[in-house]
N, C-alpha and C positions, 0 to 999 in steps of 0.2 A: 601504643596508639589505642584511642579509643574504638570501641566496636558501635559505639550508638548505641540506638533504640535498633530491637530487630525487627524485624515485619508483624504486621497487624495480624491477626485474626481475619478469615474471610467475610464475614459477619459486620467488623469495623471499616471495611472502605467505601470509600463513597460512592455514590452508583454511578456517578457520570464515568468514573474509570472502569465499576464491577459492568457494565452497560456493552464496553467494548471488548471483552475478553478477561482474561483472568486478573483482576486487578494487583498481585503482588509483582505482576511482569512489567507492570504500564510504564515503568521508568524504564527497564535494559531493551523493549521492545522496542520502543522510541526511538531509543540511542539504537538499536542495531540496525535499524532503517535509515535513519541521518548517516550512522557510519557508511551503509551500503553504496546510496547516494554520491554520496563524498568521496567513496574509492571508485567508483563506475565514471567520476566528474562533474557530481554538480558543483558550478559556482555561487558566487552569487548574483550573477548577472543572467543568471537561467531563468528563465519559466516552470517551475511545478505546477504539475497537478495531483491532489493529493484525494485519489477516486476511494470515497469512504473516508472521511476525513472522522470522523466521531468527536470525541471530545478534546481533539488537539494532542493525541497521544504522540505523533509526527512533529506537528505543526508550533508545538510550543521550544520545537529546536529550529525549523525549518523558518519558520518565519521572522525570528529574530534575525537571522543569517541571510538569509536573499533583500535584495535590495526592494526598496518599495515597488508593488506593485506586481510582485513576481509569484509571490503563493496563491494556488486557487483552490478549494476545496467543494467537493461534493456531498454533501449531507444530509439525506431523506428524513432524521430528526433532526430539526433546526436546536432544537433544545440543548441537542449534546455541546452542537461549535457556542451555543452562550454560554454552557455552565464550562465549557475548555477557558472562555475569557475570564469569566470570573474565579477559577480557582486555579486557574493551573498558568495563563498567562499575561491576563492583567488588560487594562483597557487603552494602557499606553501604548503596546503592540499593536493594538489594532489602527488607533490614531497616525503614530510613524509609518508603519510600514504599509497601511490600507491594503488586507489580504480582502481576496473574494470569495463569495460561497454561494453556491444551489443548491437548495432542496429537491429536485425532482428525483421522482422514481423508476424514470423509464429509460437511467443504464446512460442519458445521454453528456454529451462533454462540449458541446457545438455550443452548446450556451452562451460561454464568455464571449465567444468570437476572436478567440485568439487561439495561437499554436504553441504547443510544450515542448519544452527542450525534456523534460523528463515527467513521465506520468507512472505514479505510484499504485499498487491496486494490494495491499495489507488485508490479507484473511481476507478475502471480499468472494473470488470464486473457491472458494472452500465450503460456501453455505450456498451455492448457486449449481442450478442447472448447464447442460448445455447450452442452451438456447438463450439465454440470458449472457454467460459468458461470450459468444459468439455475437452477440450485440456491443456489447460493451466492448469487443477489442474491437470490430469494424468501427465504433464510434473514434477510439483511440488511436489507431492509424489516420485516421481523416483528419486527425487535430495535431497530426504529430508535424513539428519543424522538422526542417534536413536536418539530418546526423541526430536527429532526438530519438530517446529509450524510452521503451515500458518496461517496467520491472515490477512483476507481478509472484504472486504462488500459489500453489494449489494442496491439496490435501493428494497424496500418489498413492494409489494403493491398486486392488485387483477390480474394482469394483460391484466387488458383493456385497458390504455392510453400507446400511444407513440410504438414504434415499438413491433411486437411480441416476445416472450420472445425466439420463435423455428426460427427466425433469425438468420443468419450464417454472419451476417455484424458486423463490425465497428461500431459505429452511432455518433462518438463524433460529435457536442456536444447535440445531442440527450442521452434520457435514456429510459433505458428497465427496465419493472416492472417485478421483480421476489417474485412465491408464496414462501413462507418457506418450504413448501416440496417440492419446485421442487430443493431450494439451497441441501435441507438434499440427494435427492436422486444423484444430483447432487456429494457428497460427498464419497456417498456409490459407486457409477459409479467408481471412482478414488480409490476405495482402501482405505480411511479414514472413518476415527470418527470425527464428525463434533458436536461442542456448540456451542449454541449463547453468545456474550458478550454481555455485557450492558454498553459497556463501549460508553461516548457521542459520537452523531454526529447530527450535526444540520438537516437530511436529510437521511441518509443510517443506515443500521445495518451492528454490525459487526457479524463477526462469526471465531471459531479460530478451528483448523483441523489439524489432525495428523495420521499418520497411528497406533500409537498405542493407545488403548484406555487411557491407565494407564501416556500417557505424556502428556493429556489434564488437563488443569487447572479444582480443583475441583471445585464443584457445590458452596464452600463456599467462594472459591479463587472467583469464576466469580463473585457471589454476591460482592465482598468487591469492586469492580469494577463499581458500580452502583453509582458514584457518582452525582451534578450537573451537568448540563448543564453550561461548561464556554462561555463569552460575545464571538461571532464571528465575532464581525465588532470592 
């Protein structure tokens, strides 16, 4: 079996992908987020919201897959969701399936005027504040349908390195270290019941949130979720 061509130089990728994180990940990152999705249950009859959507690193698996009308995306560079159309999912996607998109900056998801059966948040509070994360999940509880998830992750650590965690900035491409009780208290602030997954990531935890306790994945489901670590280069 052939092995291919092996990965580019970091140098060589193109920036809509180097834009959103380390570009030799942009494909298994994708896929391990659609995988996640898909074992927590999304259908295709769901509502996504895919908070930080960038250049379609998600959205060029998620949106073929849900049925029209059903992807929504958040994007304070409008730039990144054009050049995701033009190089990574083409202008027919967008015709069939008519996903939607915001640009704003201020964290909000009330925009569409609709409710998510699943709201996605990819390395998002990882370059964020308190106080910004704390907005954004109040915004996400407010727009969530019954029995609908947030499935979110944070960078975990002690927080001593890199900016402080009671920050009110941006920091891309800085990251903030968040303790576990400050993501749980964090959760409770917004109205939810908060689990951790165990599902991979080379770097962050995740964590999955809902406002009712009984629509969180159970403790057996999240175990089944513990699998390897896949190759990320």
């Amino acid at each position: 079996m052939s092995e291919g061509r092996g990965p580019l130089p970091l140098e060589a990728w193109p920036s809509h992908r180097a834009f959103v994180g380390q570009p030799q990940r942009y494909d298994v990152a994708g896929a391990s987020q659609f995988a996640l999705l898909f074992l927590l249950g999304l259908r295709e009859h769901h509502r996504l919201l895919d908070f930080g959507c960038g250049s379609l690193r998600l959205g060029r698996l998620a949106i073929p897959y849900l049925q029209p009308d059903r992807y929504f995306g958040i994007e304070p560079e409008p730039g990144l969701v054009e050049a995701g159309f033009a190089h990574e999912l083409g202008e027919d996607a967008r015709t069939l399936k008519r996903p939607r998109f915001d640009a704003n900056r201020d964290w909000r998801v009330d925009v569409f005027g609709e409710r998510f059966d699943f709201i996605l948040a990819q390395s998002v509070f990882s370059h964020a504040g308190e106080e910004p994360a704390a907005r954004a999940l109040a915004g996400f509880a407010g727009s969530l349908a019954p029995g609908g998830l947030i499935v979110a992750n944070w960078l975990l650590g002690p927080e001593t390195a890199g900016p402080s965690a009671a920050t009110t900035d941006w920091v891309y491409p800085g990251f903030v270290e968040f303790s576990p009780a400050r993501v749980a208290a964090l959760a409770v602030l917004a109205g939810l019941h908060v689990r951790a997954c165990p599902w991979p990531h080379p770097a962050l935890n995740w964590f999955v949130m809902a406002r009712e306790e009984s629509a969180l994945p159970s403790r057996s489901q999240m175990a089944a979720l513990q699998v390897g670590m896949p190759r990320w280069d």
